[in-house]
LUMRO-697487 format. One line per field, with one value per residue (C-alpha): residue in three letters; residue number from 1; x, y, z. Coordinates in Angstrom, 1 decimal, m for minus. Example, Ala and Ser with C-alpha at 12.3 -4.5 7.8 and 13.67 -1.06 7.14 Angstrom:
BEGIN
type (ALA|SER)
seq (1|2)
X (12.3|13.7)
Y (m4.5|m1.1)
Z (7.8|7.1)
END
This chain:
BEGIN
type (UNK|UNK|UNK|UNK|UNK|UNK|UNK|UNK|UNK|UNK|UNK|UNK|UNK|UNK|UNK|UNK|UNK|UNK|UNK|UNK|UNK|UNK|UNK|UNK|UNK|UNK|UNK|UNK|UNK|UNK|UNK|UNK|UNK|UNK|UNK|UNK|UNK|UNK|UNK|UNK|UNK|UNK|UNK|UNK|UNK|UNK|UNK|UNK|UNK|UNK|UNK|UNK|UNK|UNK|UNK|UNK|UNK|UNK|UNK|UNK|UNK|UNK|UNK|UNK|UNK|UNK|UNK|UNK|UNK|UNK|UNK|UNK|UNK|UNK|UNK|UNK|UNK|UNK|UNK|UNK|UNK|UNK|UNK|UNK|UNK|UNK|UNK|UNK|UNK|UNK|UNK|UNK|UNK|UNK|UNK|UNK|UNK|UNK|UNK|UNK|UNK|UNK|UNK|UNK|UNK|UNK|UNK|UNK|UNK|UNK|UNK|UNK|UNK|UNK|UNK|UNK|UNK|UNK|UNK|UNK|UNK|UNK|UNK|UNK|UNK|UNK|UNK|UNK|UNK|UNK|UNK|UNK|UNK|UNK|UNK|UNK|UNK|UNK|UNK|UNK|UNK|UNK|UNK|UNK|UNK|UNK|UNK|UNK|UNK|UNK|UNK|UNK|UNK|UNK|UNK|UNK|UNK|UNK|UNK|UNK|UNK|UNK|UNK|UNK|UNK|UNK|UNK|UNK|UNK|UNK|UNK|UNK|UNK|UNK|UNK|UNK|UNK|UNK|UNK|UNK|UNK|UNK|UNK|UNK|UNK|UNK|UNK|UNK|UNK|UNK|UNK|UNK|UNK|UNK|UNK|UNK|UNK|UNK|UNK|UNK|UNK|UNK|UNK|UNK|UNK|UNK|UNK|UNK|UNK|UNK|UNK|UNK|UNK|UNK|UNK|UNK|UNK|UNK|UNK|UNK|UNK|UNK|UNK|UNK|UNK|UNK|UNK|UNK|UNK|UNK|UNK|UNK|UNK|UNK|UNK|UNK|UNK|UNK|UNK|UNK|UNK|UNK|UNK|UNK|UNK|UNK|UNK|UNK|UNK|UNK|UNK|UNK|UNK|UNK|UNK|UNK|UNK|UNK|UNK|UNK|UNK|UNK|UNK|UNK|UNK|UNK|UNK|UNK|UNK|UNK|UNK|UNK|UNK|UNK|UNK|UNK|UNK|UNK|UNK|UNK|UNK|UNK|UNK|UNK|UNK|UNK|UNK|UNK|UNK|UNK|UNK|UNK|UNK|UNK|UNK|UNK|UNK|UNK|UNK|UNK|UNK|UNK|UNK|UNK|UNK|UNK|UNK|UNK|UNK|UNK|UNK|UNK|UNK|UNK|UNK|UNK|UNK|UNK|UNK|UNK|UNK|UNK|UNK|UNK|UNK|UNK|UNK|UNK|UNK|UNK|UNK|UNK|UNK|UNK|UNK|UNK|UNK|UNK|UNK|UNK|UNK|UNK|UNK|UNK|UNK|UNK|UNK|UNK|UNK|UNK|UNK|UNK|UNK|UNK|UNK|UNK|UNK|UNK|UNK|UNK|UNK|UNK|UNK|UNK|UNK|UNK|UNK|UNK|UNK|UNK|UNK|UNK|UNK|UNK|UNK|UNK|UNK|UNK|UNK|UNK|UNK|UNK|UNK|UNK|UNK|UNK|UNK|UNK|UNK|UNK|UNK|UNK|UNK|UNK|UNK|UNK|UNK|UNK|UNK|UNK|UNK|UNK|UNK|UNK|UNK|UNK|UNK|UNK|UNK|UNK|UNK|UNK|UNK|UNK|UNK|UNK|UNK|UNK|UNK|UNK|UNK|UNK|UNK|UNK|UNK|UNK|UNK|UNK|UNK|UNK|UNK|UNK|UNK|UNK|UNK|UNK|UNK|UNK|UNK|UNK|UNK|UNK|UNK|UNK|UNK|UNK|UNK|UNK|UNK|UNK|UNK|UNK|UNK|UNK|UNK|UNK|UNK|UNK|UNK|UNK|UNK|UNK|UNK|UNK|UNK|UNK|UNK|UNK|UNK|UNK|UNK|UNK|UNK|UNK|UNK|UNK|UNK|UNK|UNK|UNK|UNK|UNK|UNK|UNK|UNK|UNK|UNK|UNK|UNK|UNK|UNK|UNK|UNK|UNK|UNK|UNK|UNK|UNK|UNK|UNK|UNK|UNK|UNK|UNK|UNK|UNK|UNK|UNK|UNK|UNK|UNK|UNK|UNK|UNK|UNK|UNK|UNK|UNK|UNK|UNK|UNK|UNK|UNK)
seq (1|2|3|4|5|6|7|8|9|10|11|12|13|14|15|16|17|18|19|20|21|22|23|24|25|26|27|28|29|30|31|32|33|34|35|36|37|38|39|40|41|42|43|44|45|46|47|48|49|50|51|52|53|54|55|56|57|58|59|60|61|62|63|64|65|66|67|68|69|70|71|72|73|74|75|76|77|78|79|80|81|82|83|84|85|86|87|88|89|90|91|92|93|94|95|96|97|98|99|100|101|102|103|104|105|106|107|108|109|110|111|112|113|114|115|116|117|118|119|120|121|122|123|124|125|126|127|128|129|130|131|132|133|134|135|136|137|138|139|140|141|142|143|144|145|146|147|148|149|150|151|152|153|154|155|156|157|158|159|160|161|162|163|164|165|166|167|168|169|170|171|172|173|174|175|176|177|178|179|180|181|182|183|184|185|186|187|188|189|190|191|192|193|194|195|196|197|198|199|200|201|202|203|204|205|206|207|208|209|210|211|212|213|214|215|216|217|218|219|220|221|222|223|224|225|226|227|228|229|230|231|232|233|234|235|236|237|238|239|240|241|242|243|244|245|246|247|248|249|250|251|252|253|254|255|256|257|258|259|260|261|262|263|264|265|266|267|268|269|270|271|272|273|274|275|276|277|278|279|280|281|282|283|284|285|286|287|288|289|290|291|292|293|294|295|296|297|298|299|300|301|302|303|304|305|306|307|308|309|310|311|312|313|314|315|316|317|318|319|320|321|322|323|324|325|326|327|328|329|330|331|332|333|334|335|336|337|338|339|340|341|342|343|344|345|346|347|348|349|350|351|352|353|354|355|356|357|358|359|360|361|362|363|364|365|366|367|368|369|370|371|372|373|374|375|376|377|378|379|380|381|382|383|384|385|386|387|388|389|390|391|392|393|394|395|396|397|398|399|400|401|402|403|404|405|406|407|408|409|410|411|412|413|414|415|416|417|418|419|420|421|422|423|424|425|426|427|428|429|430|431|432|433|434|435|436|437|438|439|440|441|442|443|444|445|446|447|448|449|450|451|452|453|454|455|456|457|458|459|460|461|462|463|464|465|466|467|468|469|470|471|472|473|474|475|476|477|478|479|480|481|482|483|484|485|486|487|488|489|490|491|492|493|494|495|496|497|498|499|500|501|502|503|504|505|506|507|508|509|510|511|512|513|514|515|516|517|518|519|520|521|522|523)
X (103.2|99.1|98.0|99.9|98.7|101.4|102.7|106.1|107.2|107.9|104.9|102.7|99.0|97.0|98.7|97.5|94.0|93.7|91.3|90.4|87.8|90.4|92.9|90.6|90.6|94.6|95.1|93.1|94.5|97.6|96.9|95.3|98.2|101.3|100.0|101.2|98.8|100.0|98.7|96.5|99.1|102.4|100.2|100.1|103.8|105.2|102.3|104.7|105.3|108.6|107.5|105.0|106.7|109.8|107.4|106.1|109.8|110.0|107.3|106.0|103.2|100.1|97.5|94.0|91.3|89.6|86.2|84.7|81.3|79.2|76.9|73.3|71.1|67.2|68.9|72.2|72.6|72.7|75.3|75.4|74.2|71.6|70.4|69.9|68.3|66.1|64.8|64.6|62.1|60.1|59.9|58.1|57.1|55.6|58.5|60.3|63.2|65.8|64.5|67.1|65.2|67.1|66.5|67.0|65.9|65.8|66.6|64.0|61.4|63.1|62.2|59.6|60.9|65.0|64.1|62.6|65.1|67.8|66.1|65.3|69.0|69.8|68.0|69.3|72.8|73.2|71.1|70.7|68.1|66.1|66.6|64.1|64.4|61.9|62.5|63.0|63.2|63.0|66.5|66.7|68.0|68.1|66.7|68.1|64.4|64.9|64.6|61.1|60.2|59.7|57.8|58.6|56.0|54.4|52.1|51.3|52.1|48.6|47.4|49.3|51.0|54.3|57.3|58.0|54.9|55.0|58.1|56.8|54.1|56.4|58.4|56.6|57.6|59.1|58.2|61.1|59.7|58.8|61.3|62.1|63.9|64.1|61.5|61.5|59.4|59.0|56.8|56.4|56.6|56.3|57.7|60.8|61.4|60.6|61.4|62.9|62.8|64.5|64.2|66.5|65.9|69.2|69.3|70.2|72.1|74.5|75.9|78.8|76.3|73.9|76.6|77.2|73.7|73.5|76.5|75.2|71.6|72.9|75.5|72.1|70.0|73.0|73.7|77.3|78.5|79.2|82.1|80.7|80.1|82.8|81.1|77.6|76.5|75.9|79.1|80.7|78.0|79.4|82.9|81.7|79.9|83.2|85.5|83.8|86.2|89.5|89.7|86.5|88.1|90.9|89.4|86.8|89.7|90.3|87.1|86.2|89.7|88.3|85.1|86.6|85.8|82.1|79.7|79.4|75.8|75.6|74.1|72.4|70.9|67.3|64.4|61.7|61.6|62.9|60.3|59.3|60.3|62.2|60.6|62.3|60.0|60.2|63.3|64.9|67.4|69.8|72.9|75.9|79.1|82.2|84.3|86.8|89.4|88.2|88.3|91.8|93.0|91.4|92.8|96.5|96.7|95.3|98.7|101.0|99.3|99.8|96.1|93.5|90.3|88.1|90.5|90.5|86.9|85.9|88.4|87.0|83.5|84.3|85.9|82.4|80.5|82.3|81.6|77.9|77.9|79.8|81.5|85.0|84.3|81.8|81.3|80.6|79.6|81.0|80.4|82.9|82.6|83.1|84.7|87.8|88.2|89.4|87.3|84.0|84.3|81.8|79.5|75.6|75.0|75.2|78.2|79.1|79.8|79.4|82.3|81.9|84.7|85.0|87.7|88.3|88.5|90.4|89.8|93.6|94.9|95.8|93.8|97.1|97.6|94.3|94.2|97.0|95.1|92.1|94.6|96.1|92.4|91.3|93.9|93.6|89.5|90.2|92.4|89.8|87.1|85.8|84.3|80.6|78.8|75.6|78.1|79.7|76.4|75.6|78.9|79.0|75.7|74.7|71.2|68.6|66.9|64.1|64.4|68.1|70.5|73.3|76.8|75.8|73.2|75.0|76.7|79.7|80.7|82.9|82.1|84.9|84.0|81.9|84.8|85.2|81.6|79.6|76.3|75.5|75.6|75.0|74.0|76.2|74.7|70.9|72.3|70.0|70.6|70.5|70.8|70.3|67.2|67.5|65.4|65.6|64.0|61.8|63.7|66.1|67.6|69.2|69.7|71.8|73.5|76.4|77.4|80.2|81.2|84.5|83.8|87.6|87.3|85.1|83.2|79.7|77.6|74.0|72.9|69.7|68.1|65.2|62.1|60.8|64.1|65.3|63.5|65.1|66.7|68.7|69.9|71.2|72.7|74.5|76.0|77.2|78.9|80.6|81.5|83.1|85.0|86.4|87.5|89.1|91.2|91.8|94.2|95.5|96.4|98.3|94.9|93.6|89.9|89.0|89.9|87.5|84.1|81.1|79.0|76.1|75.6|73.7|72.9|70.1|68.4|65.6|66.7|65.5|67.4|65.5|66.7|66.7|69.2|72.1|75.0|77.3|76.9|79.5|79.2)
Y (9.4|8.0|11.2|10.8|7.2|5.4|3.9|3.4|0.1|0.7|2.4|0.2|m1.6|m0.6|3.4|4.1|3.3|m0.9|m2.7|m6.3|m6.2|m5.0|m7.2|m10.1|m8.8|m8.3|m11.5|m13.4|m11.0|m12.2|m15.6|m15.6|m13.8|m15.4|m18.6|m18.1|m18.0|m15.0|m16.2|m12.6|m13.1|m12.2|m9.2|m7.7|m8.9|m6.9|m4.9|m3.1|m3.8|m4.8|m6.9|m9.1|m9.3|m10.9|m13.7|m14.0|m14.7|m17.3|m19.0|m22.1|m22.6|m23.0|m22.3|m21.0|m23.7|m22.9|m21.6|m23.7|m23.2|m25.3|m27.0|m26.6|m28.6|m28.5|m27.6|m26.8|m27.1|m24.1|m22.7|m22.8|m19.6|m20.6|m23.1|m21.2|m18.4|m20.8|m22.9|m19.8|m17.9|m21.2|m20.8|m17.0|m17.3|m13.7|m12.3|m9.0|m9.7|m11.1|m8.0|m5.5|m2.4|0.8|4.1|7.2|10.3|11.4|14.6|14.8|12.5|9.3|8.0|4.9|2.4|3.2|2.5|m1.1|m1.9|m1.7|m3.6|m6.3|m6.2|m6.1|m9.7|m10.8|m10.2|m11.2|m14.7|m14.9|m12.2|m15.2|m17.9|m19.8|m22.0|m25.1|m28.2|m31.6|m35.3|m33.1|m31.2|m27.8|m26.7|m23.4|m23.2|m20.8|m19.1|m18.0|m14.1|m12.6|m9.4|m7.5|m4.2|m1.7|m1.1|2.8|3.3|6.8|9.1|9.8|13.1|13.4|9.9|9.9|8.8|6.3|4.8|4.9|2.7|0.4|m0.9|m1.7|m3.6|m6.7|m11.0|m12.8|m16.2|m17.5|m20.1|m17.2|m14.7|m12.3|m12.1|m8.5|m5.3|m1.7|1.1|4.8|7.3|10.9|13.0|16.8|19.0|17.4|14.9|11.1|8.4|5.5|1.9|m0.9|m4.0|m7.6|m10.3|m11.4|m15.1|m13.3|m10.7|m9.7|m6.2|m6.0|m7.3|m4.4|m1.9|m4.3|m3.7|0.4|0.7|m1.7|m0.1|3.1|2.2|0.5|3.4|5.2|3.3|2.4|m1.0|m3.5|m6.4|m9.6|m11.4|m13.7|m16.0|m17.0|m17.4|m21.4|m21.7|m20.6|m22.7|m25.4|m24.9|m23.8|m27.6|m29.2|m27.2|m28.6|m31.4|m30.3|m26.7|m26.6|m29.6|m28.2|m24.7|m26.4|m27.8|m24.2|m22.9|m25.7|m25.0|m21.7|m22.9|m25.9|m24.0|m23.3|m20.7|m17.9|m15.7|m12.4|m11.1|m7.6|m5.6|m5.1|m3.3|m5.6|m9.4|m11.5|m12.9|m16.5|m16.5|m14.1|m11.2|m9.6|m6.4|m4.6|m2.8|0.7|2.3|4.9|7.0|9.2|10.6|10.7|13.8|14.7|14.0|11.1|9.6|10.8|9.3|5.8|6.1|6.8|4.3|1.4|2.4|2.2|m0.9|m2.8|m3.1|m2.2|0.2|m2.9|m4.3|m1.4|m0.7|m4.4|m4.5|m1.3|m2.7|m6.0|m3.3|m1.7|m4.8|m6.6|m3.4|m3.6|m6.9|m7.9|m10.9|m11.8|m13.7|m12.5|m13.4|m11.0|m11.9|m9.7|m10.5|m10.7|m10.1|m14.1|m13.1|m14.8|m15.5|m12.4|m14.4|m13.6|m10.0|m8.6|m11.4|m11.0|m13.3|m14.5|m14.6|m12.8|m15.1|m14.5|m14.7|m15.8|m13.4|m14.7|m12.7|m12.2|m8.7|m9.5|m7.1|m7.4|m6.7|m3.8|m2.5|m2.7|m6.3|m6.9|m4.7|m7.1|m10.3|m9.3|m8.4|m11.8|m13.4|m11.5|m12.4|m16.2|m15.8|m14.3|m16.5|m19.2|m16.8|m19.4|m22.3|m21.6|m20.3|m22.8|m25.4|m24.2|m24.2|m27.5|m29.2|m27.2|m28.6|m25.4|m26.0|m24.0|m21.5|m19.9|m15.9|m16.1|m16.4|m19.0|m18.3|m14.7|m11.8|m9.1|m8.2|m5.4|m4.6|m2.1|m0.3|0.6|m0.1|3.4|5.8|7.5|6.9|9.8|9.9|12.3|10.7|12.2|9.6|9.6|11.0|11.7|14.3|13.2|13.1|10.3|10.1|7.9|8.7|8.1|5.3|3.1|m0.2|m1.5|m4.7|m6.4|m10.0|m10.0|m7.9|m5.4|m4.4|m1.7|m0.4|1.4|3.4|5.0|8.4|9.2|11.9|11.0|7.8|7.3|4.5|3.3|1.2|m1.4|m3.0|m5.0|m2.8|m5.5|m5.9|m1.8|1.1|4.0|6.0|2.8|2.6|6.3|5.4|2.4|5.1|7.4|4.5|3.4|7.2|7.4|3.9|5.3|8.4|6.4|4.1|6.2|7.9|5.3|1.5|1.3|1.2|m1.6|m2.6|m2.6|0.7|1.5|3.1|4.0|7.2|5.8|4.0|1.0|m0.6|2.0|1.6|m0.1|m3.9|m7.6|m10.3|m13.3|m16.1|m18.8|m16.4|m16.8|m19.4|m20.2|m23.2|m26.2|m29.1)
Z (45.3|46.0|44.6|41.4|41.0|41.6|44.8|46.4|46.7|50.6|51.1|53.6|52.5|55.5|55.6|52.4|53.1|52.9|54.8|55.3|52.3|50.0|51.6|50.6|47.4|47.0|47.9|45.7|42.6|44.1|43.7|40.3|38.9|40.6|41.5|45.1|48.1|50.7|54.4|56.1|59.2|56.2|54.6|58.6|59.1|55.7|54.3|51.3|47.2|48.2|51.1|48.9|46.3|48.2|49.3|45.9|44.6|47.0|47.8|45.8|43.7|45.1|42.6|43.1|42.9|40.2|39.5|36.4|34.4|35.5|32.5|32.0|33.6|35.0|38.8|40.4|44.2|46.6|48.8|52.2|52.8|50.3|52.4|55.1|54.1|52.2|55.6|57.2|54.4|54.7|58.2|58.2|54.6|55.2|56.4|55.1|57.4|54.1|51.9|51.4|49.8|48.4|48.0|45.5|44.5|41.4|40.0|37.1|35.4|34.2|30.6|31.4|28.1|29.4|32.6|32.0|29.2|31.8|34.7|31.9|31.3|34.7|35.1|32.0|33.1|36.7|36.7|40.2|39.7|37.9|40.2|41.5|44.8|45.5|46.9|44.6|46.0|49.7|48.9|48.5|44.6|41.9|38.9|36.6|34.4|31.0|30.8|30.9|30.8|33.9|34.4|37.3|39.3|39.8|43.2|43.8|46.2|47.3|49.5|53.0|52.5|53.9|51.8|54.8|54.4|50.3|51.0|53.8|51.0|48.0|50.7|50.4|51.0|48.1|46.8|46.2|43.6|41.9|40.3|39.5|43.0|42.6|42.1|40.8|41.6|40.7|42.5|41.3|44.1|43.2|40.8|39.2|41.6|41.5|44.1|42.5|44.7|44.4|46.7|46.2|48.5|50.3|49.0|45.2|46.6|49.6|50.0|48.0|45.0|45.7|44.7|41.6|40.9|41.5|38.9|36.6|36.3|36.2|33.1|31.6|32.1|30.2|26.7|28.7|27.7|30.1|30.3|30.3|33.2|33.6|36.2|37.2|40.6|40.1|39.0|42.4|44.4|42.3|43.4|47.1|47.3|46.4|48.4|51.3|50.9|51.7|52.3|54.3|56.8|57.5|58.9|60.8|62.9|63.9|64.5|66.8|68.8|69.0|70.7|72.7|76.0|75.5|74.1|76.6|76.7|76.3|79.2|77.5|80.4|78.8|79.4|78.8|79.0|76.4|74.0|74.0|69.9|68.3|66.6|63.5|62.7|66.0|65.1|65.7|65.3|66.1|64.3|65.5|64.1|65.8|66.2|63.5|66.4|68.2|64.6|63.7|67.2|66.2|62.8|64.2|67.2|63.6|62.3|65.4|66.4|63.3|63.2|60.6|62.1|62.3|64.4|66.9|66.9|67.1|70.2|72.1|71.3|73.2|75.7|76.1|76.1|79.1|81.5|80.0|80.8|83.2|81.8|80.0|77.8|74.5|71.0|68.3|65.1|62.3|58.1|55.6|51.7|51.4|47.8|48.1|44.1|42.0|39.5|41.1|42.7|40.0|40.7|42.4|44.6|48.2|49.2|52.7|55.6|58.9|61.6|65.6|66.9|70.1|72.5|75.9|77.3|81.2|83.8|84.3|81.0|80.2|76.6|74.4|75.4|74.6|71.2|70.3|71.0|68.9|66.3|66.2|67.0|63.8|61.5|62.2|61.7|58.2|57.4|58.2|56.9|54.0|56.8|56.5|59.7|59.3|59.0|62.2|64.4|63.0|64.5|67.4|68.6|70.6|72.3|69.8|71.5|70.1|71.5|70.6|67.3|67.4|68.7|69.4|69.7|68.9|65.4|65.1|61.1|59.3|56.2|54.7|50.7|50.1|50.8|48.1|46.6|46.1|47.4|44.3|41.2|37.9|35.6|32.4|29.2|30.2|33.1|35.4|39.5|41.7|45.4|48.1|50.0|54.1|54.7|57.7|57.8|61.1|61.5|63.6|63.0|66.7|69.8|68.6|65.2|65.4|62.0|61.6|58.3|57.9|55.7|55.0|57.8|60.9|61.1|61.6|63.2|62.8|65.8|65.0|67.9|68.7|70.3|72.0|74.3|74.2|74.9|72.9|76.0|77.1|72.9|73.8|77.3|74.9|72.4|75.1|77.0|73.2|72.9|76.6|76.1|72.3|74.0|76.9|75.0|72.1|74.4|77.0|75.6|79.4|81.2|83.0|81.6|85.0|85.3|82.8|83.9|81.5|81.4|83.3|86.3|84.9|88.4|88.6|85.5|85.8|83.6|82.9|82.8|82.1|84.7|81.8|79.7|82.6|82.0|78.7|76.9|76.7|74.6)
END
């Protein structure tokens, strides 16, 4: 009985609302408590209590490697992720394109000195915040700052300025020899309502560590204690650095099986001409909600298929990209949490991943052969979720061209993790409102971003893309093609992708396809 709060021992992982972030999670509680590592493929095979806890009786010990505290010293190494979000800051030093700014609204007047006392304890508690990157002896390090103290910032909302534009201004570059890697701002803007901004840039933070941050702040703001924080981001780089030795090997043997017959080109029809050099603040962007019942249908063909939603969506997506396309063979890339330690799941820092999904959507399969391939395809990439992406270009010696991204041009992501998160919040003891404002940022890191967000009873998408290749009206054509193809296959896993048609007639939409984009790469 879920609603109770307590769950049968038959009842299964995925029906009762798990999904691969909490999987991720599960599994690493698993291992921390039991000592026994649970491969993704056995949580899909026998997703039950009962199931799990049969393999835990008999499977051997296989500790977690463990996460020490590192000791103090002038510098500690970075991540791989560090790295390159640290070469590529120093290559558009006045770039925006790693911020990742927030939003709220607040219901009343904040008190100023509360306010500052709990983003000073905010830094004080998640280091990263005061980490400082440089270079020393021509190698890339982090230096951990003693606490300062930080003020937030207050720009005024002058006459006929738009909120956008308010917004647009606080965003600003960050030095990233100079923290703190995080800012605060407050903005009256009428009556009893202030605007309250908050802006991290993505080599201190990742996604998961902004909600860290929102619950944190708030409890601050409050007088609510906090639990220690058990372990520091350096400490995780630390152990990330020396993984690379063993765990890191073995899953780079997978992912280059995966790529042993080339890098195939997504051949986007576009309306405009590819740049010469990619261009990150030309970005728009685009939102729809699915029907109630197209959602329910996705929902309920995830749990007769054995698959989670990702895995369905991610499947149809690949569906509607080979009739865009024309091809059968496409890489997406998708991000994962990268939190494989329970120890570090209340952690900031950088630690999503990216994953090439590479699948291949035949003209002669029929979609439930394929929805199975992608389900197997995506169990084996989790399980092999840890091998760093830089680290994957880097062997896989793909020619570097400037107008694209490696591997792929196109990323496809699941947002599972705010379900039941109210966008409301009442902040405990002071009784004041909070909620998130709807800002949309100008920016674009590839072609295409599709983001989906599962809201318990429809599911909503946000689609980014690049102004200098899309026109808005083609972005709309896109979304009603997605719609069409979800509808299709919602309802028939028999059919042929061939079979499958889109809404629009592509052929007589005026497109560019720059001759020097066509061909895959093999190396």
């Amino acid at each position: 009985d879920t609603e109770a709060g307590s769950i049968s021992s038959d009842a299964g992982f995925f029906e009762v609302g798990g999904h691969s972030l909490n999987a991720t999670v599960l599994l690493a509680r698993v291992q921390k408590k039991f000592s026994v590592r649970i491969p993704w493929y056995y949580l899909f095979a026998s997703p039950t209590v009962k199931g799990l806890a049969e393999y835990i009786e008999r499977a051997s010990v296989e500790k977690e490697a463990a996460i020490d505290r590192v000791e103090d010293r002038d510098y500690y190494p970075l991540s791989s992720a560090q790295e390159r979000l640290f070469v590529m800051q120093r290559m558009e030093v006045d770039s925006t394109e790693y911020n990742m700014p927030q939003v709220f609204v607040l219901g009343e007047a904040p008190d100023s000195e509360r306010l500052h006392d709990a983003l000073n304890q905010l830094i004080q508690r998640h280091e990263s915040l005061r980490t400082s990157f440089e270079l020393v002896d021509g190698k890339p390090v982090q230096r951990i700052c003693d606490p300062m103290r930080y003020s937030i910032e207050t720009p005024r909302l002058e006459r006929g300025m738009a909120i956008e534009d308010l917004i647009e201004r606080f965003i600003r570059p960050f030095q990233l020899d100079c923290p703190p890697l995080i800012r605060l701002a407050m903005a009256g803007l009428g009556g009893d309502e202030w605007l309250l901004m908050m802006d991290v840039h993505h080599i201190a933070a990742d996604g998961l560590s902004l909600a860290i941050l929102e619950r944190d702040f708030t409890a601050l703001y409050s007088g609510r204690p906090l639990p220690p924080v058990s372990f520091r981001y350096r400490d995780f780089a630390n152990w990330h650095n020396r993984m690379k030795d063993n765990l890191f090997i073995r899953q780079e043997t997978f992912w280059l099986e995966r790529f042993s017959g080339g890098i195939p080109l997504l051949h986007i029809p576009t309306d405009f001409p590819r740049p010469k050099e990619k261009i990150f603040d030309a970005g728009g962007q685009a939102s729809f909600e699915l029907t109630a019942g197209l959602s329910g249908q996705l929902n309920e063909l995830a749990s007769q298929s054995g698959c989670t939603l990702f895995m369905v969506l991610l499947a149809m997506f690949n569906v509607f990209l080979a009739k865009l396309c024309h091809q059968e063979a496409i890489i997406v890339g998708t991000p994962v949490s990268g939190r494989r330690s329970a120890d570090i799941q209340d952690t900031v820092g950088m630690f999503v991943n990216t994953l090439a999904m590479k699948n291949e959507p035949l003209g002669t399969s029929r979609f439930g052969e394929f929805l199975e391939d992608v389900r197997l395809r995506s169990i084996q990439a989790f399980e092999n979720q840890d091998y760093p992406f830089e680290d994957l270009v880097d062997r896989l010696k793909a020619p570097r061209i400037a107008n694209r991204n490696p591997l792929f041009d196109v990323i496809f992501a699941l947002h599972n993790m705010w379900q039941n998160k109210e966008e409301d919040r009442v902040i405990g003891g002071t009784g004041m409102k909070l909620t998130r404002y709807p800002y949309e940022r100008g920016a674009s890191i590839c072609d295409m971003i599709w983001t989906g967000r599962d809201n318990g009873r429809t599911i909503g998408f946000s689609v980014q893309y690049n102004e200098k290749l899309f026109a808005a009206p083609t972005i709309q054509r896109f979304v009603d093609d997605f719609i069409r193809t979800l509808e299709c296959l919602a309802t028939d896993c028999n059919i042929q992708i061939k079979n499958i048609t889109l809404a629009h007639n592509l052929l007589e939409v005026e497109q560019t396809l720059l001759q020097e984009d066509e061909g895959d790469f093999d190396f």
